[in-house]
C-alpha positions as CSV (number, residue, x, y, z in Angstrom):
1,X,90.9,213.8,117.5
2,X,93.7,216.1,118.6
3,X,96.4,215.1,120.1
4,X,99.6,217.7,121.5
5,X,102.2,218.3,124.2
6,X,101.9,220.9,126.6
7,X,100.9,224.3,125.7
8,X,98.7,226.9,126.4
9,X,96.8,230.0,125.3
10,X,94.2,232.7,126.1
11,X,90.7,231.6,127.0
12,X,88.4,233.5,129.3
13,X,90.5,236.1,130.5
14,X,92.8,232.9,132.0
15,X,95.3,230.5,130.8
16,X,93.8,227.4,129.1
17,X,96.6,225.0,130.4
18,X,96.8,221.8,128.6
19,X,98.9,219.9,130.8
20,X,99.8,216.6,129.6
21,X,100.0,214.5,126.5
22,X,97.9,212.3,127.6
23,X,94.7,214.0,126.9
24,X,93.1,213.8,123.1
25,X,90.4,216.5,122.9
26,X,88.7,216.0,120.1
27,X,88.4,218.9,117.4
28,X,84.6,220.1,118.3
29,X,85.3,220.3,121.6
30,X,89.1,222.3,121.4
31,X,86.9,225.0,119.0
32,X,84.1,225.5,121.4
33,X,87.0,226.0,124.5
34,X,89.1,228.4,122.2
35,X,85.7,230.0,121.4
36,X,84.2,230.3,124.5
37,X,81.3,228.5,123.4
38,X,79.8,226.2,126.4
39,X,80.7,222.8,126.9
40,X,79.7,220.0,129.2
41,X,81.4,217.0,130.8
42,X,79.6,213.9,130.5
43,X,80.7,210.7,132.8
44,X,81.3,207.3,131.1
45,X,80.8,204.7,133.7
46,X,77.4,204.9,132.6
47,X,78.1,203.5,129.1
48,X,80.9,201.0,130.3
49,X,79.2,200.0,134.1
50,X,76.3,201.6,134.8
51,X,73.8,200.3,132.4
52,X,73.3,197.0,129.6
53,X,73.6,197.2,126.9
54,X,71.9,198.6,124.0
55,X,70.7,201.1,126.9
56,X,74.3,202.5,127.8
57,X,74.9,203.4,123.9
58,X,71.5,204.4,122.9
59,X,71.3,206.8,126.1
60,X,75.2,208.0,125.7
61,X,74.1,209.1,122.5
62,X,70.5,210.5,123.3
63,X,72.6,212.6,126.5
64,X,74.9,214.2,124.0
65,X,72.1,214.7,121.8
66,X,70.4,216.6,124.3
67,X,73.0,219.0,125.4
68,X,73.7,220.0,121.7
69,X,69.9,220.5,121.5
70,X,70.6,223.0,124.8
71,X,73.2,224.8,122.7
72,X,76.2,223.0,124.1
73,X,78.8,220.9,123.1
74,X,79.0,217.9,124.7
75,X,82.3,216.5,126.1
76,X,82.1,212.6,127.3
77,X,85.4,211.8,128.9
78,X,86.7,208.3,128.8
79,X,90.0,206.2,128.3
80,X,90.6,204.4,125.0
81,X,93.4,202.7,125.1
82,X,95.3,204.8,127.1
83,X,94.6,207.9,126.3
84,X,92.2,210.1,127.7
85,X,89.7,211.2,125.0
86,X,87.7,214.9,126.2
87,X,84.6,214.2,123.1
88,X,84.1,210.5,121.9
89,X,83.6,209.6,118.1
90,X,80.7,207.3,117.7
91,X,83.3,204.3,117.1
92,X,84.8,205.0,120.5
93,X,81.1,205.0,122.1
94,X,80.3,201.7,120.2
95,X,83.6,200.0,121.4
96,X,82.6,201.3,125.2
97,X,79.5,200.0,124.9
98,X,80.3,196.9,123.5
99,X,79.8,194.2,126.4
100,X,82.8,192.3,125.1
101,X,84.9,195.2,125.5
102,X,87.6,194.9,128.1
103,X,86.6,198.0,130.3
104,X,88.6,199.7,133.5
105,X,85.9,202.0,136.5
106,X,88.5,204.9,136.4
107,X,88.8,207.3,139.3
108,X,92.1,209.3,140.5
109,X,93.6,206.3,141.8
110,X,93.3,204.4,138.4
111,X,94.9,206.7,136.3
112,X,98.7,205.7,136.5
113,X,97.7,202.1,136.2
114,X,95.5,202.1,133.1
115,X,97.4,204.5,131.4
116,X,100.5,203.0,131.6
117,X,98.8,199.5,130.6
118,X,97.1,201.2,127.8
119,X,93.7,200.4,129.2
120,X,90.1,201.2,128.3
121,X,87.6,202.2,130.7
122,X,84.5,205.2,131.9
123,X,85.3,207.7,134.0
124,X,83.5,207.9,137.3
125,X,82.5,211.1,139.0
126,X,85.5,211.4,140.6
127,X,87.8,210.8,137.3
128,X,85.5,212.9,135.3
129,X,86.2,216.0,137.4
130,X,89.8,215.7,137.7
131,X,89.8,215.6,133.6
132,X,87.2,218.2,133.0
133,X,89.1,220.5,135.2
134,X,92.7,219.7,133.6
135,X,91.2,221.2,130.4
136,X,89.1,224.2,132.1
137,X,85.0,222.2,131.1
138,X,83.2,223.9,134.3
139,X,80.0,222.2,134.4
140,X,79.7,218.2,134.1
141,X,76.2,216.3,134.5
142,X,76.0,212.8,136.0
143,X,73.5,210.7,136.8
144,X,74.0,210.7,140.7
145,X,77.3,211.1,142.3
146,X,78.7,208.1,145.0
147,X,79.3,208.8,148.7
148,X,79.3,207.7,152.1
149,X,78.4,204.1,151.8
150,X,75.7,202.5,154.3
151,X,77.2,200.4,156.8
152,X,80.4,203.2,156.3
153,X,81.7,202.6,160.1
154,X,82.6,198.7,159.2
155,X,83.9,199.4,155.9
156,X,85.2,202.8,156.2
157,X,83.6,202.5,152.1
158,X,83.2,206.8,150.8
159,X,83.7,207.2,147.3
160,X,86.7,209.2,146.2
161,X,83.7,211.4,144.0
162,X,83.4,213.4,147.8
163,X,87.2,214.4,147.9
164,X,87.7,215.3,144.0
165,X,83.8,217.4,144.3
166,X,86.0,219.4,147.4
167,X,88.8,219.8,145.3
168,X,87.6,221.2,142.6
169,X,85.5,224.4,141.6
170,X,83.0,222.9,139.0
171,X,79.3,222.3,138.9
172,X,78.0,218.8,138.7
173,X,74.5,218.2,138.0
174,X,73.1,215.5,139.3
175,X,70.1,213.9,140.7
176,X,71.8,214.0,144.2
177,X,73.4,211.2,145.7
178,X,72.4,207.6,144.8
179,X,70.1,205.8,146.8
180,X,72.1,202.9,147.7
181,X,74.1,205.6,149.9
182,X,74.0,206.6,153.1
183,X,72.4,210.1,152.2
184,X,72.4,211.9,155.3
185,X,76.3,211.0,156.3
186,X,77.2,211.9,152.3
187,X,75.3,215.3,153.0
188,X,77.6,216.1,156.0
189,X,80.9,214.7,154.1
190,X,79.8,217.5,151.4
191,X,79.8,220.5,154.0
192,X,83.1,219.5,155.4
193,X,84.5,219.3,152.2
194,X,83.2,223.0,151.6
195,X,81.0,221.3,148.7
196,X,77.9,224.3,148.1
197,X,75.1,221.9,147.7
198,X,71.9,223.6,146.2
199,X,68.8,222.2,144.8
200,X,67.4,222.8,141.4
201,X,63.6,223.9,141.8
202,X,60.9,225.6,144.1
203,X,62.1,224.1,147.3
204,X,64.9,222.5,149.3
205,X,64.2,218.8,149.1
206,X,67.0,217.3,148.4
207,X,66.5,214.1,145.8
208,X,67.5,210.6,146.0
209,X,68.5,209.4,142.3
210,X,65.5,207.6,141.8
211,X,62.9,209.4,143.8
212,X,61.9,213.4,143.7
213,X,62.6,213.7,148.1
214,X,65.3,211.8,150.4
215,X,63.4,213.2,153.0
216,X,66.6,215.2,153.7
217,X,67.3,219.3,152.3
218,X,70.2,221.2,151.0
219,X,70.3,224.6,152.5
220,X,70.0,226.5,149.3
221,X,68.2,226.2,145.7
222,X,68.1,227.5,142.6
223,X,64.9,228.0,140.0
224,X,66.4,229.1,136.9
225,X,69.9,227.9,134.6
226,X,70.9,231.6,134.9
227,X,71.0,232.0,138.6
228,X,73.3,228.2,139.0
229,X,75.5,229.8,136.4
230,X,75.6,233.1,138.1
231,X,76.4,230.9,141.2
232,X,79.1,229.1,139.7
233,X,80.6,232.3,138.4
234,X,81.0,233.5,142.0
235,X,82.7,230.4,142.9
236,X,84.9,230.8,140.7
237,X,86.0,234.7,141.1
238,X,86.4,234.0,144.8
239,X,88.7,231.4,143.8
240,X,87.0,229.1,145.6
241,X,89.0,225.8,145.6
242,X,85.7,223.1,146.0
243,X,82.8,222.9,143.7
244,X,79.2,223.1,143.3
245,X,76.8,220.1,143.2
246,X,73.6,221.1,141.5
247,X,70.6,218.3,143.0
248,X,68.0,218.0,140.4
249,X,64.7,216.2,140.9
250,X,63.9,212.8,138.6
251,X,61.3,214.4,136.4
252,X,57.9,213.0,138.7
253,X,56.4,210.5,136.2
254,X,59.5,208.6,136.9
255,X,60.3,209.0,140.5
256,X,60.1,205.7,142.7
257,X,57.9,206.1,145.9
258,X,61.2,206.2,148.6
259,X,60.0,203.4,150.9
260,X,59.3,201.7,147.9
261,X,62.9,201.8,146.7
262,X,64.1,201.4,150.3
263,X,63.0,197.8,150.4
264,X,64.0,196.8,147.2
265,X,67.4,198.0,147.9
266,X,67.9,196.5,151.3
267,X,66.9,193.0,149.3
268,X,70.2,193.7,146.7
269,X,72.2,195.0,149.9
270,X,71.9,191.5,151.4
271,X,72.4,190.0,147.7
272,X,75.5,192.1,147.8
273,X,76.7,190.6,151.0
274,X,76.0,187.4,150.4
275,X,78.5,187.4,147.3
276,X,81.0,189.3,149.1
277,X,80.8,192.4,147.0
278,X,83.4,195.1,148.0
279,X,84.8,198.4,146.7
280,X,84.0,199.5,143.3
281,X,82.2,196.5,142.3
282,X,79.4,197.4,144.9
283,X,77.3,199.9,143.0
284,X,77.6,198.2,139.4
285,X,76.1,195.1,141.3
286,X,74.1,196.9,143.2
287,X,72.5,199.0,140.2
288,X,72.0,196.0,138.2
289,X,70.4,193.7,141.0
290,X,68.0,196.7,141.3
291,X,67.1,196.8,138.2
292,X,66.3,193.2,138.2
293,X,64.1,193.1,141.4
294,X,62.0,196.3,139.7
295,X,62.1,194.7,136.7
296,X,63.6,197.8,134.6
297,X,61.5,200.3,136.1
298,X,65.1,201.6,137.9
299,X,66.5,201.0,134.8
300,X,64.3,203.4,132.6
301,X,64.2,205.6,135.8
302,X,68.1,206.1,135.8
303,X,67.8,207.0,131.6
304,X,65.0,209.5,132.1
305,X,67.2,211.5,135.0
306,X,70.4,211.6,133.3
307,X,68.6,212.7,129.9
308,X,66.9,215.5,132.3
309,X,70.3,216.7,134.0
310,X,71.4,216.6,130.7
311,X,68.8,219.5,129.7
312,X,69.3,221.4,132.4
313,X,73.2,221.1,132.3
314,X,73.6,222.2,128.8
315,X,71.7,225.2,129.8
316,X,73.4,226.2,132.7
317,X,76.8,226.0,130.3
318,X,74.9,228.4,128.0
319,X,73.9,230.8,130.9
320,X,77.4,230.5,131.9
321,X,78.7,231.4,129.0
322,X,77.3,234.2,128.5
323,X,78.3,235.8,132.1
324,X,81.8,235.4,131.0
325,X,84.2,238.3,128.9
326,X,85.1,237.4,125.0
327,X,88.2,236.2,124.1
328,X,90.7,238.2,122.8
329,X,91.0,237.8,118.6
């Protein structure tokens, strides 16, 4: 891994900035920048908090796996002890994974605290971005972003992953928000934020993590990777400030019927109650107690969607790519 103090040099036709001393990007990831080869940002609350293990590891690797397979470099984005790490080793994703690791849910707000403290932890959404755009990684894939949480006017509970998607000009792929939200209220947080949410296929249905249709739409979509990345491109020569969130569909032989996935979430949103569940503990609980009342069928769900954004993320990068001018020698 690379390690350096602030410096900076040509990519794209812009200034790759590397900003702090903080950040370790590892050597196959600094090439492909300098190169202008694509590269993705992978999340890694999924390996530390978002799924047991052996799943987290097996699918951190089989995620990474994919986007190389799209002609990407993958770039998982984490905290080891404190120090951000842009590209994990496979000892760094074992001691993630590991359940007896001693793991931090990292947004903004954590930062300062776990690095000073020399910390471990995964990156949420929110975290993920504010990294991938510190060292210029446009397009990140995620399972499902947070958002406005149900029950929101009590709790005045919205995940910080809204405010960093408005703040910065990058496309996350996702399979839309997850279903423990309060979709509809998450949807409108997006447009005031100035988020451009567009759906990946043939229609405007927008998806709800584990089923194909929230019964809610975005107002645009997108068919192929080359017409998000030529969409993305035009974000970003406007200079447009808030990013792009990419909704793709659970592939159908996984989706959950919606009603069906409604009931077994209200069950764990009582559980959740009950135990007094609050703030960022909510969805790990919430995830896992769902899992449990489906009896892994969430579970395998959640693995076949993020391998799929995967796919479809490592093209986009490729597409995007492409679009752009080669660096000067």
């Amino acid at each position: 891994m690379m390690s350096f103090l602030r410096s900076s040099f040509k990519l794209k036709n812009t200034f790759y900035r590397k900003s702090s001393s903080l950040i370790d990007i590892s050597e196959e990831v600094l090439t492909a920048l300098r190169e202008n080869k694509p590269v993705v940002a992978l999340e890694s609350t999924i390996i530390t908090h978002g799924m047991p293990h052996p799943h987290n590891f097996d699918t951190a690797v089989a995620v990474e796996g994919i986007v190389r397979d799209q002609g990407a470099v993958p770039a998982t984005v984490a905290v080891v002890g404190g120090r951000i790490k842009v590209g994990l080793q496979r000892e760094e994703l074992c001691y993630l994974a590991d359940p007896n690791t001693q793991t931090v849910k990292i947004s903004r707000r954590d930062f300062p605290f776990v690095l000073s403290k020399k910390l471990s932890g995964g990156t949420t959404v929110s975290g993920t971005i504010l990294v991938a755009k510190e060292v210029n990684i446009n397009v990140f894939v995620t399972g499902g972003i947070g958002g406005v949480h149900r029950n929101y006017e009590n709790t005045l509970d919205i995940s910080a992953d809204l405010n960093e998607l408005g703040k910065n000009c990058i496309l996350t792929v996702c399979s839309g928000v997850k279903s423990i939200l309060d979709i509809e209220r998450t949807l409108e947080y997006l447009e005031t934020q100035g988020v451009c949410v567009v759906c990946y296929g043939g229609s405007l249905t927008f998806p709800a993590f584990y089923s194909k249709d929230s019964g809610y739409t975005a107002p645009y979509h997108v068919q192929e990777p080359n017409e998000a990345a030529r969409l993305l491109k035009a974000a970003l020569d406007m200079n447009i400030s808030s990013g792009v969130l990419l909704a793709v569909p659970v592939p159908k032989e996984f989706s959950i019927d919606y009603e069906v996935m409604e009931a077994h979430i209200q069950l764990a949103l009582e559980k959740a109650h009950s135990e007094n569940k609050s703030g960022k503990d909510v969805t790990p609980f919430l995830l896992e107690e769902i899992s449990n009342i489906t009896e892994g069928k969430s579970l395998e769900t959640n693995m076949a969607l993020i391998k799929n954004n995967a796919k479809v993320g490592g093209r986009i990068a490729k597409e995007f790519t492409n679009l752009q001018p080669l660096p000067p020698k």
